[in-house]
LODOZA-74399 format. One record per residue: residue in three letters; x, y, z of N, C-alpha, C, CB in turn. Coordinates in steps of 0.05 Angstrom, whole numbers, plus 5000, padded with zeros to 4 digits. Glycine has a CB too. Example, Ala and Ser with C-alpha at 12.3 -4.5 7.8 and 13.67 -1.06 7.14 Angstrom:
<atoms>
res  n.c1  n.c2  n.c3  ca.c1  ca.c2  ca.c3  c.c1  c.c2  c.c3  cb.c1  cb.c2  cb.c3
ALA  5264  4886  5156  5246  4910  5156  5264  4934  5156  5226  4911  5181
SER  5257  4955  5142  5273  4979  5143  5258  5001  5157  5282  4988  5114
</atoms>
This chain:
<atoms>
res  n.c1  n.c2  n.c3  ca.c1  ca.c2  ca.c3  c.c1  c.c2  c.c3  cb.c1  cb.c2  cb.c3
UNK  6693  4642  9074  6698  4661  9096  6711  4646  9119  6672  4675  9105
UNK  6727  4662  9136  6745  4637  9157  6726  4647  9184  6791  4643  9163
UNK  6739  4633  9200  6727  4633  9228  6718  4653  9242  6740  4625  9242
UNK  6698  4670  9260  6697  4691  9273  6706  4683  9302  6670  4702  9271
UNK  6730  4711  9302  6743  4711  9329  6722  4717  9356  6767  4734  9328
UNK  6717  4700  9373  6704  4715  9389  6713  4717  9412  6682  4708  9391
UNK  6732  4720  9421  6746  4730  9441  6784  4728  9438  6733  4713  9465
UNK  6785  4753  9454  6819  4750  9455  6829  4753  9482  6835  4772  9438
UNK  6859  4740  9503  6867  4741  9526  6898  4750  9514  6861  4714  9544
UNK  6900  4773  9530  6924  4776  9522  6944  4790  9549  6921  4794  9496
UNK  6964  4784  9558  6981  4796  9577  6985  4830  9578  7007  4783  9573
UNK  6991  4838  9554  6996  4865  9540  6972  4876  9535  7011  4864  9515
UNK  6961  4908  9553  6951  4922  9553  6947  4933  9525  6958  4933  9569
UNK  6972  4939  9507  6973  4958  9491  6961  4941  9458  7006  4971  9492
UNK  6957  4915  9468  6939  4897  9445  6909  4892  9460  6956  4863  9437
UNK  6904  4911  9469  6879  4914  9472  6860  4927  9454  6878  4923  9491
UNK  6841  4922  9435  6836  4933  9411  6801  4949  9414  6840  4906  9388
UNK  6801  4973  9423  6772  4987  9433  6758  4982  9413  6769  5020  9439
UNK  6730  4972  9422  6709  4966  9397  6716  4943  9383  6708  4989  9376
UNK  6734  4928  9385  6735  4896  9363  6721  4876  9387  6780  4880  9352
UNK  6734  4847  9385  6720  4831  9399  6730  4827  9433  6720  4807  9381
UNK  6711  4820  9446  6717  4822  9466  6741  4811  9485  6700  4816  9470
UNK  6762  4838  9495  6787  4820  9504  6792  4828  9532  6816  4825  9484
UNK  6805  4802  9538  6814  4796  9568  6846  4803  9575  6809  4762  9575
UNK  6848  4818  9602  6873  4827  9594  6888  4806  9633  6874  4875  9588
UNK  6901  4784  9624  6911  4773  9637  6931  4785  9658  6918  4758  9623
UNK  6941  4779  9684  6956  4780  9697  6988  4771  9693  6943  4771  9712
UNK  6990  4739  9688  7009  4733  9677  7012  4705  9657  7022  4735  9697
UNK  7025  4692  9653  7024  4666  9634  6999  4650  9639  7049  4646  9639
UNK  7008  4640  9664  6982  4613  9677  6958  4634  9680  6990  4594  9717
UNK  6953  4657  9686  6930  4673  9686  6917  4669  9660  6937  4702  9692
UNK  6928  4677  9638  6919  4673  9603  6911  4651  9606  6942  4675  9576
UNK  6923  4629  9612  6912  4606  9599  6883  4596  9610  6933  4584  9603
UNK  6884  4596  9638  6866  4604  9656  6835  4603  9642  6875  4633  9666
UNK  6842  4630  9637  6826  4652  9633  6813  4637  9604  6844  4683  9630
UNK  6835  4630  9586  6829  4626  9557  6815  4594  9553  6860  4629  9539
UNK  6818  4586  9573  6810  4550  9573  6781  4554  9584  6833  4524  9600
UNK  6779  4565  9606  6742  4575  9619  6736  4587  9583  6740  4616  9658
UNK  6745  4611  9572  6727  4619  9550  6719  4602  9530  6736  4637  9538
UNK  6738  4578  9529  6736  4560  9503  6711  4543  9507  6765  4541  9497
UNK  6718  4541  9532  6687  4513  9535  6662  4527  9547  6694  4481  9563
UNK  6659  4564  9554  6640  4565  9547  6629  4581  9523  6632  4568  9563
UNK  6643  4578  9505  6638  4601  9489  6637  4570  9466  6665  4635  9486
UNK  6641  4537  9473  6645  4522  9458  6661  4523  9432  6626  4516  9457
UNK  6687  4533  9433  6708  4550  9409  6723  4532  9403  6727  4576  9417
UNK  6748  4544  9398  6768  4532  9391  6792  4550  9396  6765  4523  9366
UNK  6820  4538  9410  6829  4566  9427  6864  4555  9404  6830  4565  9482
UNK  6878  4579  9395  6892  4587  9389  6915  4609  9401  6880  4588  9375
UNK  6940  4596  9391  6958  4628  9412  6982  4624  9383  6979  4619  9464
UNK  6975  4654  9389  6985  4669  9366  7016  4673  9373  6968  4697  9362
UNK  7037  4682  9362  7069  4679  9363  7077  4715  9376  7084  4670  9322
UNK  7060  4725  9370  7057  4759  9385  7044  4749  9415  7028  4787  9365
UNK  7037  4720  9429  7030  4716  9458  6996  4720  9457  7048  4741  9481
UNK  6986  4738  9442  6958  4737  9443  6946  4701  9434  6947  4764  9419
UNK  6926  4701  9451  6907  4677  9455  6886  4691  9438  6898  4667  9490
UNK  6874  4673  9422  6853  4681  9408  6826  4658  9406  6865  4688  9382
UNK  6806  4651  9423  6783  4634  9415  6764  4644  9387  6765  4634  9442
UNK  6757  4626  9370  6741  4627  9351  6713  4607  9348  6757  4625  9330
UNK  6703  4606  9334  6679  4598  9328  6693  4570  9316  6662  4620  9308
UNK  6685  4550  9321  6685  4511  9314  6685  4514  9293  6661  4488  9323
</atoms>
């Protein structure tokens, strides 16, 4: 089984997914990253960005 996503930061409203895992909807570039670097170290993850701009933290 692969990793569980546990959070997503994404710029784009319309990849906001109701009821999946919990997502952050950024302001602009440096906002995401921001945003996605605080979730990684406390959520202790591992942070990924996807080629669609979504940031995705998972489980180590």
């Amino acid at each position: 089984m692969g990793k569980v996503i546990l959070a997503m930061v994404t710029l784009d409203q319309k990849k906001i997914i109701e009821g999946g895992v919990p997502t952050f909807q950024a302001t602009d570039k440096e906002d995401q990253e921001k945003i996605a670097l605080e979730l990684v170290l406390a959520l202790k993850g591992s942070i990924y960005e996807l080629s669609n701009g979504v940031i995705i933290i998972t489980e180590k």
